[in-house]
PDB file of N, CA, C, O and CB in Angstrom:
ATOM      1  N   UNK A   1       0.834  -1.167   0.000  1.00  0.00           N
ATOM      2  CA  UNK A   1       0.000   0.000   0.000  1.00  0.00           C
ATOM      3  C   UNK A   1       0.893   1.250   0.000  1.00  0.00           C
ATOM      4  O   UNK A   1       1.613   1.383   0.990  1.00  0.00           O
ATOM      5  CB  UNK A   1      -0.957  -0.013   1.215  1.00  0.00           C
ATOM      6  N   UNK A   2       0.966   2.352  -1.131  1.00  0.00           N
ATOM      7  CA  UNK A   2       1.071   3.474  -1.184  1.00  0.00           C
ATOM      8  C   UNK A   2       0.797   4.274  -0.080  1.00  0.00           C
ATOM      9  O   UNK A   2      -0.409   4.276   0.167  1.00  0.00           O
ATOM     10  CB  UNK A   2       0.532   3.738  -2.040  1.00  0.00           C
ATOM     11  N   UNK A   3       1.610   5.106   0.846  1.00  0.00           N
ATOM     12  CA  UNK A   3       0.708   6.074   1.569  1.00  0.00           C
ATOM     13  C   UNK A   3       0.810   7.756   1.033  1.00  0.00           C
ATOM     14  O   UNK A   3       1.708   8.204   0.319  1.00  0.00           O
ATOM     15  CB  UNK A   3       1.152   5.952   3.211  1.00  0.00           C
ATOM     16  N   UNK A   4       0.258   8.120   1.293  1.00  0.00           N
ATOM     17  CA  UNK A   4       0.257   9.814   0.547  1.00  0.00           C
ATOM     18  C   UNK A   4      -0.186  10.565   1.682  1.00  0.00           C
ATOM     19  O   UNK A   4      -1.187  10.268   2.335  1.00  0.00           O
ATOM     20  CB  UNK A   4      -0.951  10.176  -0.929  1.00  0.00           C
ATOM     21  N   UNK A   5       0.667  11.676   1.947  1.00  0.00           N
ATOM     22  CA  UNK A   5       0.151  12.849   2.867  1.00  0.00           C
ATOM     23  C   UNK A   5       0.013  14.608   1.938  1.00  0.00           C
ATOM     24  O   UNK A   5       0.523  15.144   0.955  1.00  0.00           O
ATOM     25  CB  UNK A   5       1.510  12.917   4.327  1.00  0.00           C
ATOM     26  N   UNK A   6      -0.735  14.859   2.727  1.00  0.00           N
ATOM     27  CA  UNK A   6      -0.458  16.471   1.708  1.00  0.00           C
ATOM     28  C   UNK A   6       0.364  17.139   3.265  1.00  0.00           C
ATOM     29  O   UNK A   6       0.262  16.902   4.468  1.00  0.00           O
ATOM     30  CB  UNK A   6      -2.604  17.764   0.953  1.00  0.00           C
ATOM     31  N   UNK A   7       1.103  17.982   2.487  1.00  0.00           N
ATOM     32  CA  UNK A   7       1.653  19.054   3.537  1.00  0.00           C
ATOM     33  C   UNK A   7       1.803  20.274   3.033  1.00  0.00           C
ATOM     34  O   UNK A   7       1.737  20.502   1.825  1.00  0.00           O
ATOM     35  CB  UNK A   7       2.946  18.750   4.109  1.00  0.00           C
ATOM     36  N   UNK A   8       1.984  21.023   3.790  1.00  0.00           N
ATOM     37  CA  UNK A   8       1.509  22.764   3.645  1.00  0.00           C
ATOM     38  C   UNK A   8       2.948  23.449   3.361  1.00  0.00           C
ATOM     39  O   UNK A   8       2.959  24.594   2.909  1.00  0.00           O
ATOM     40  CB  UNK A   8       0.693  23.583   5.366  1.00  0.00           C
ATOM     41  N   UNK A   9       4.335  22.671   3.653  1.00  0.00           N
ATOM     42  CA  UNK A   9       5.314  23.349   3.542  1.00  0.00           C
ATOM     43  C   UNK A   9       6.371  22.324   3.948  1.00  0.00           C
ATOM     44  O   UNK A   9       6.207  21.317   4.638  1.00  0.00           O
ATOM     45  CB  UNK A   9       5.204  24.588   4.262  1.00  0.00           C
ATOM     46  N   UNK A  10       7.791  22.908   3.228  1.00  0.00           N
ATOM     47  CA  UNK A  10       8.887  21.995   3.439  1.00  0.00           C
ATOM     48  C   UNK A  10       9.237  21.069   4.763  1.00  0.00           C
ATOM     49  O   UNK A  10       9.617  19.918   4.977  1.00  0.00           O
ATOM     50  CB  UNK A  10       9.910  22.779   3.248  1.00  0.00           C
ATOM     51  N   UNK A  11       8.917  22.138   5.455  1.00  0.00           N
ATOM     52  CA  UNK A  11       9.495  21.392   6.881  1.00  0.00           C
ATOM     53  C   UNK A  11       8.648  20.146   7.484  1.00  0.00           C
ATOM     54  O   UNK A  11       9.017  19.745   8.588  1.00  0.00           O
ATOM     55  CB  UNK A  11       9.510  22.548   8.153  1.00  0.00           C
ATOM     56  N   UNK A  12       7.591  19.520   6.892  1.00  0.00           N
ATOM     57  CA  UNK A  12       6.911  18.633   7.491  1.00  0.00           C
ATOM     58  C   UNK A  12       7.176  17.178   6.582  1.00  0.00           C
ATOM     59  O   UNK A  12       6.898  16.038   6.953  1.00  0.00           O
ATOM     60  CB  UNK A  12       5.403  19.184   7.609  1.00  0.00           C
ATOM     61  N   UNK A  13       7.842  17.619   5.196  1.00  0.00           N
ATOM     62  CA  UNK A  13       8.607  16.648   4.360  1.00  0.00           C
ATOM     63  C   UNK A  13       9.214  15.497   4.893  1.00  0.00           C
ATOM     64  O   UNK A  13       8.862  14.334   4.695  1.00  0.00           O
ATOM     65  CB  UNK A  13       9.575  17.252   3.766  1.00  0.00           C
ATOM     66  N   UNK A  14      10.411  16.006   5.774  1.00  0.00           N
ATOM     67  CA  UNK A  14      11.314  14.870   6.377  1.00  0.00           C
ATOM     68  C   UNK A  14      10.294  13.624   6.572  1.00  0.00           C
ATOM     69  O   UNK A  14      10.074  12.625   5.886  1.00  0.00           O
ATOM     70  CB  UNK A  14      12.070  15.360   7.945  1.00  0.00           C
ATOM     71  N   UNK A  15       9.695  14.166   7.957  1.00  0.00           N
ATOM     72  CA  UNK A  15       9.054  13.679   8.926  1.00  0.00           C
ATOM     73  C   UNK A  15       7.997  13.111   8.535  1.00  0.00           C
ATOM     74  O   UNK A  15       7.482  12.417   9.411  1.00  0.00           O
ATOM     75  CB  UNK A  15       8.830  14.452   9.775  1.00  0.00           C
ATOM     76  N   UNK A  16       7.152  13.142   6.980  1.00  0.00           N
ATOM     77  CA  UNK A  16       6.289  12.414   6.581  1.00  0.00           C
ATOM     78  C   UNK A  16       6.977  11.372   5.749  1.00  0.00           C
ATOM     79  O   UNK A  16       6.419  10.438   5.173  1.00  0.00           O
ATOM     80  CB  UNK A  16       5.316  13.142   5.990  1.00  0.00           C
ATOM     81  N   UNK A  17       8.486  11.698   5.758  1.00  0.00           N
ATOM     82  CA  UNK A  17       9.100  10.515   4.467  1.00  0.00           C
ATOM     83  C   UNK A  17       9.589   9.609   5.951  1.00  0.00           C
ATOM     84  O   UNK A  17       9.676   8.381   5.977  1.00  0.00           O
ATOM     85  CB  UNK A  17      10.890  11.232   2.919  1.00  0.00           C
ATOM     86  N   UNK A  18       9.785  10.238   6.768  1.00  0.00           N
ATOM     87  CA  UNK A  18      10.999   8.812   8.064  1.00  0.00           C
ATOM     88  C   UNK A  18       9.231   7.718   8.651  1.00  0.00           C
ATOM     89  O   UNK A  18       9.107   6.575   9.090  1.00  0.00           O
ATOM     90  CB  UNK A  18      12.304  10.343  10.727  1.00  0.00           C
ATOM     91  N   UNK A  19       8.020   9.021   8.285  1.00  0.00           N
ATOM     92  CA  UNK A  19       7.234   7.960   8.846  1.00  0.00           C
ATOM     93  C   UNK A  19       6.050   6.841   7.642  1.00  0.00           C
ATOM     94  O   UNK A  19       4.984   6.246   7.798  1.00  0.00           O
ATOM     95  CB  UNK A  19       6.317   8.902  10.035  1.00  0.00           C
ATOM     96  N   UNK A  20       7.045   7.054   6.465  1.00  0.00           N
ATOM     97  CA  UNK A  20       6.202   5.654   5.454  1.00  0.00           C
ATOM     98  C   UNK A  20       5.776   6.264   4.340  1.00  0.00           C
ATOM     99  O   UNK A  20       5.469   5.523   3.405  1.00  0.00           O
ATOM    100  CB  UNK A  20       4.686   4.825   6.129  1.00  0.00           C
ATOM    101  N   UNK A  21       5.616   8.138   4.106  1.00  0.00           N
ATOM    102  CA  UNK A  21       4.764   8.393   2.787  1.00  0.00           C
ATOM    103  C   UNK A  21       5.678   8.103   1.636  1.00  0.00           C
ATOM    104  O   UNK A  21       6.826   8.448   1.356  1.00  0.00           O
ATOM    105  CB  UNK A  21       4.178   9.968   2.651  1.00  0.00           C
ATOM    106  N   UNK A  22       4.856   7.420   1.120  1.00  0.00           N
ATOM    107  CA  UNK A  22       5.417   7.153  -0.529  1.00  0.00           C
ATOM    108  C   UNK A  22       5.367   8.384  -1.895  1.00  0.00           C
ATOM    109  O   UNK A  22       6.073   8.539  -2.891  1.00  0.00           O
ATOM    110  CB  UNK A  22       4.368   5.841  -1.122  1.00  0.00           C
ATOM    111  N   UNK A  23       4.122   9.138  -1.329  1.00  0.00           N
ATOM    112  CA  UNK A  23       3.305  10.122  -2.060  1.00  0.00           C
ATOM    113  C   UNK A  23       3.365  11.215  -1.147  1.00  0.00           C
ATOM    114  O   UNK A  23       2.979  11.156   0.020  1.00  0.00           O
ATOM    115  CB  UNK A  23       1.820   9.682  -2.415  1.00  0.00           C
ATOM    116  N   UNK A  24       3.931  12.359  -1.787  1.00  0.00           N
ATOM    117  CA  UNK A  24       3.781  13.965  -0.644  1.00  0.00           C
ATOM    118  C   UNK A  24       3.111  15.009  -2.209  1.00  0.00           C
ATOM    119  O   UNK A  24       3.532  15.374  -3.307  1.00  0.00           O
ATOM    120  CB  UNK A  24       6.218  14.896   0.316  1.00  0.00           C
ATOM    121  N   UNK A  25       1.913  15.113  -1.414  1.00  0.00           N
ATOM    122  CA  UNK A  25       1.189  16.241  -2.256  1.00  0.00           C
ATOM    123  C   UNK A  25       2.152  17.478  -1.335  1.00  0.00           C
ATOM    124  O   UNK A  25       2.379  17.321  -0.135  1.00  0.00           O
ATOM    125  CB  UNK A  25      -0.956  16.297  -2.078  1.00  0.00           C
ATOM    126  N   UNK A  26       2.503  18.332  -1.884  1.00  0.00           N
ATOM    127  CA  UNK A  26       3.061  19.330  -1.522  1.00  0.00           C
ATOM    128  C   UNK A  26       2.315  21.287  -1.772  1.00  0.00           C
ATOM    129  O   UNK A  26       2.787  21.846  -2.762  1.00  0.00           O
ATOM    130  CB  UNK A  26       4.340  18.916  -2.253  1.00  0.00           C
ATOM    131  N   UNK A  27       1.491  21.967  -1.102  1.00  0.00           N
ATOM    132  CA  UNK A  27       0.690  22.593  -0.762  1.00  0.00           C
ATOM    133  C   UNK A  27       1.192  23.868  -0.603  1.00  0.00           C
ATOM    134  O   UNK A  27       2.415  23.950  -0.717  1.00  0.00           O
ATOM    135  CB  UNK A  27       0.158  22.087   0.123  1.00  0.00           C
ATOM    136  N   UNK A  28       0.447  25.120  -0.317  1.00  0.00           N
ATOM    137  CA  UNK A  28       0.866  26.229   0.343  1.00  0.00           C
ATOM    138  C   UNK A  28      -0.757  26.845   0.565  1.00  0.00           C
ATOM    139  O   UNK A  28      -1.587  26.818  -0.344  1.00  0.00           O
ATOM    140  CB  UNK A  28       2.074  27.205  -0.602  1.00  0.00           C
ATOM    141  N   UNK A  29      -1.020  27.367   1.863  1.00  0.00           N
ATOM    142  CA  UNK A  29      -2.374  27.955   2.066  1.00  0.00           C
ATOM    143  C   UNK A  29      -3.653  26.512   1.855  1.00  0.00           C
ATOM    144  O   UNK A  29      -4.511  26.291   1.001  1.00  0.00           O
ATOM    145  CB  UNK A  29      -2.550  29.386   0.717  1.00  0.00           C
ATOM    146  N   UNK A  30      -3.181  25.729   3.190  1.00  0.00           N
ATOM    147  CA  UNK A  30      -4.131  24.645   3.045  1.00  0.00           C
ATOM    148  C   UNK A  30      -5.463  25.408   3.200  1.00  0.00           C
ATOM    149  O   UNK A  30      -6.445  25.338   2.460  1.00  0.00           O
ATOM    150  CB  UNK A  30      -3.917  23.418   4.143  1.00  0.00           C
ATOM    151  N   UNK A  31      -5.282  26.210   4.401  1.00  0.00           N
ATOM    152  CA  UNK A  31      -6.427  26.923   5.011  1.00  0.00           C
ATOM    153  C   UNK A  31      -7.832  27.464   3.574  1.00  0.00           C
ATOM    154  O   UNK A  31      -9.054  27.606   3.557  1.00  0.00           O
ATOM    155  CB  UNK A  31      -5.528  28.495   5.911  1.00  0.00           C
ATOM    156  N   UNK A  32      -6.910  27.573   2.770  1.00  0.00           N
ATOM    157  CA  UNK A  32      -8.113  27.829   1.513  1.00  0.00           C
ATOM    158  C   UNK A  32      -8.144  27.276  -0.023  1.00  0.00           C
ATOM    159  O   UNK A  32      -8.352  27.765  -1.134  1.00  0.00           O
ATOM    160  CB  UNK A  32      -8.146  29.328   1.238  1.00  0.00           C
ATOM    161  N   UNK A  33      -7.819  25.977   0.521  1.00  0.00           N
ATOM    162  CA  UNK A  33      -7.998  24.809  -0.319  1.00  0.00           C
ATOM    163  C   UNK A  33      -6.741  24.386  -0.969  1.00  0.00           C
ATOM    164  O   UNK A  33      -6.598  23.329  -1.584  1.00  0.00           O
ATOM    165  CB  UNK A  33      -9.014  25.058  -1.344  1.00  0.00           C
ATOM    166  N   UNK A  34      -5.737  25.397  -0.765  1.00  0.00           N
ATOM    167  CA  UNK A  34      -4.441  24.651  -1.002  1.00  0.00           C
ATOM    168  C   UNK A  34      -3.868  25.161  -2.611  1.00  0.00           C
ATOM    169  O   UNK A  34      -4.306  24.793  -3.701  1.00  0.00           O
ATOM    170  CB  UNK A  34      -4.785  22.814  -0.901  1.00  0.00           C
ATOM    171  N   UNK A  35      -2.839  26.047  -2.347  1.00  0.00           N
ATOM    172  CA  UNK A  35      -2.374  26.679  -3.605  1.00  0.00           C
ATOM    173  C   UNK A  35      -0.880  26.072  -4.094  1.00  0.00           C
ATOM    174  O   UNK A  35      -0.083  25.431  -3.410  1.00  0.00           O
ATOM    175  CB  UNK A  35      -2.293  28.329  -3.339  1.00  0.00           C
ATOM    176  N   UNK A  36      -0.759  26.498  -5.545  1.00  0.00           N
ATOM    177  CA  UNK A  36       0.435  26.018  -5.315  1.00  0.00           C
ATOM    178  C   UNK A  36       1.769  26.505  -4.674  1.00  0.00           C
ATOM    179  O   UNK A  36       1.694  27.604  -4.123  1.00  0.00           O
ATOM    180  CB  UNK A  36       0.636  25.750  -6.243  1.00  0.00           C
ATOM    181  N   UNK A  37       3.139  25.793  -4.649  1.00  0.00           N
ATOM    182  CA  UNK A  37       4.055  26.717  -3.725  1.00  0.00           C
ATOM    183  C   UNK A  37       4.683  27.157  -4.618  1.00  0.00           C
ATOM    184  O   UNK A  37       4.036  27.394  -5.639  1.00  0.00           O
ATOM    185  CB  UNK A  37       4.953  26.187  -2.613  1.00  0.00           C
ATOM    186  N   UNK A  38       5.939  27.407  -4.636  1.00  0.00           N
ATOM    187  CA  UNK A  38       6.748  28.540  -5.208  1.00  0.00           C
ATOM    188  C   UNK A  38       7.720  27.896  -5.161  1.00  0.00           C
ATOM    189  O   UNK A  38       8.093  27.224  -4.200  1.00  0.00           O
ATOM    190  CB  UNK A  38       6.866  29.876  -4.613  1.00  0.00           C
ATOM    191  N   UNK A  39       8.496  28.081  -6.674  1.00  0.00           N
ATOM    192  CA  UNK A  39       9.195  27.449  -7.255  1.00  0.00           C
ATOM    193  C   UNK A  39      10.651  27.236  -6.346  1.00  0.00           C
ATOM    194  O   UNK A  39      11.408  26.266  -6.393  1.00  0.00           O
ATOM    195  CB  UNK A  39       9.212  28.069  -8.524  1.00  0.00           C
ATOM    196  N   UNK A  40      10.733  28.054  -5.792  1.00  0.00           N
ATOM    197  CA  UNK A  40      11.787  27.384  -4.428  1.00  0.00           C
ATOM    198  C   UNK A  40      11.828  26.419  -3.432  1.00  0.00           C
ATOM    199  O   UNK A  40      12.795  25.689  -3.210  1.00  0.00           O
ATOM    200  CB  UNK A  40      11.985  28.105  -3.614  1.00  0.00           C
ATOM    201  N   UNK A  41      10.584  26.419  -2.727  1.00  0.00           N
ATOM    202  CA  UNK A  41      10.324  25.502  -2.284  1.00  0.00           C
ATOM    203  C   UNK A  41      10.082  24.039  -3.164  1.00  0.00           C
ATOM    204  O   UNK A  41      10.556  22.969  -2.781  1.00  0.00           O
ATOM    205  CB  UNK A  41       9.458  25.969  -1.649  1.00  0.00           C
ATOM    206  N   UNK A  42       9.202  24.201  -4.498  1.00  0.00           N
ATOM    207  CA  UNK A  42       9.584  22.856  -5.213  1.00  0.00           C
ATOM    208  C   UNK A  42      10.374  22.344  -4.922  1.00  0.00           C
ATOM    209  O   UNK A  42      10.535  21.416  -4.130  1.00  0.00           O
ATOM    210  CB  UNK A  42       9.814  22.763  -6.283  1.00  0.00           C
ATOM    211  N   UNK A  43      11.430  23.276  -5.970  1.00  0.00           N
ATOM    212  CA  UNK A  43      12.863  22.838  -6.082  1.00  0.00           C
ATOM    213  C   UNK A  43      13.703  22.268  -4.742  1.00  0.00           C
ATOM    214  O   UNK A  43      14.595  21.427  -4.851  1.00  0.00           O
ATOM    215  CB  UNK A  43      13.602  24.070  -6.607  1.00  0.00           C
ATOM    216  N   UNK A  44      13.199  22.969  -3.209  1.00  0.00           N
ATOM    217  CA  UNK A  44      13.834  22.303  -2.227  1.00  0.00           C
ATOM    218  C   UNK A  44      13.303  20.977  -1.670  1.00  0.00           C
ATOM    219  O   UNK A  44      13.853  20.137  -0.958  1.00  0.00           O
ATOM    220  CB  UNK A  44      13.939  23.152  -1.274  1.00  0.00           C
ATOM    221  N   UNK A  45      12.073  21.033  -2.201  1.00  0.00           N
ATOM    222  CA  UNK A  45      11.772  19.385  -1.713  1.00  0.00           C
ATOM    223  C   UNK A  45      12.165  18.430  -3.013  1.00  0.00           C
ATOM    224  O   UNK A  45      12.170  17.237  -2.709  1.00  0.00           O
ATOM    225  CB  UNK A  45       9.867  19.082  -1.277  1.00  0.00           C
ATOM    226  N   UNK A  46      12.488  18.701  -4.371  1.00  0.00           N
ATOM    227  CA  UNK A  46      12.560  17.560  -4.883  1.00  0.00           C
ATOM    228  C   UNK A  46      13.735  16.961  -4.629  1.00  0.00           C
ATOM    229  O   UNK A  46      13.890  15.740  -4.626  1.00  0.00           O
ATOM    230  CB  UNK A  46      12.314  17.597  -6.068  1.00  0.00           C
ATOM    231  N   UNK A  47      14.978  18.147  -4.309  1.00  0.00           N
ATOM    232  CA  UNK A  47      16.544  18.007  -4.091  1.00  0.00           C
ATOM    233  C   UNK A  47      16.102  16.989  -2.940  1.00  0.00           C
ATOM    234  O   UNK A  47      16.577  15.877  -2.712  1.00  0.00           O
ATOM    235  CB  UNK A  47      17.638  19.584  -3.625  1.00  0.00           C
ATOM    236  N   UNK A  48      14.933  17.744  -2.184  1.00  0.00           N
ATOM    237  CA  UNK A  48      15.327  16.418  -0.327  1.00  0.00           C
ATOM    238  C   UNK A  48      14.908  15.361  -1.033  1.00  0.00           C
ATOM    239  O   UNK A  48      15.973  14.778  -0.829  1.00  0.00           O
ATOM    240  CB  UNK A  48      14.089  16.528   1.675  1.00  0.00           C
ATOM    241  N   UNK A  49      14.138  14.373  -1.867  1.00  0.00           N
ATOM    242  CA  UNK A  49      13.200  13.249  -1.948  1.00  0.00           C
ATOM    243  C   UNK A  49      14.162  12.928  -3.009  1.00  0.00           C
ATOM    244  O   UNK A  49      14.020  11.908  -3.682  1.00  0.00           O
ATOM    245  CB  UNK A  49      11.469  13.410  -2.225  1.00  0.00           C
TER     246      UNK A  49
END
């Protein structure tokens, strides 16, 4: 089984990859349905994964 989390910002990355997600929807402004982030942050989570 695949697991998938969404997260709102880099820093919750690690900590959803040490605990099993296979899948990280990656977010900004969950609070209003979830926009996309900014091309820095992309770029810093694909370098971490």
């Amino acid at each position: 089984m695949i697991k998938e989390v969404c997260v709102e910002n880099f820093t919750m990355v690690p900590k959803a990859v040490s605990q099993g997600a296979g899948r990280i929807e990656l977010c900004d402004h969950l609070n209003v349905g979830g926009t996309t982030v900014s091309h820095g942050v992309a770029l810093q989570t694909i370098q971490y994964c």
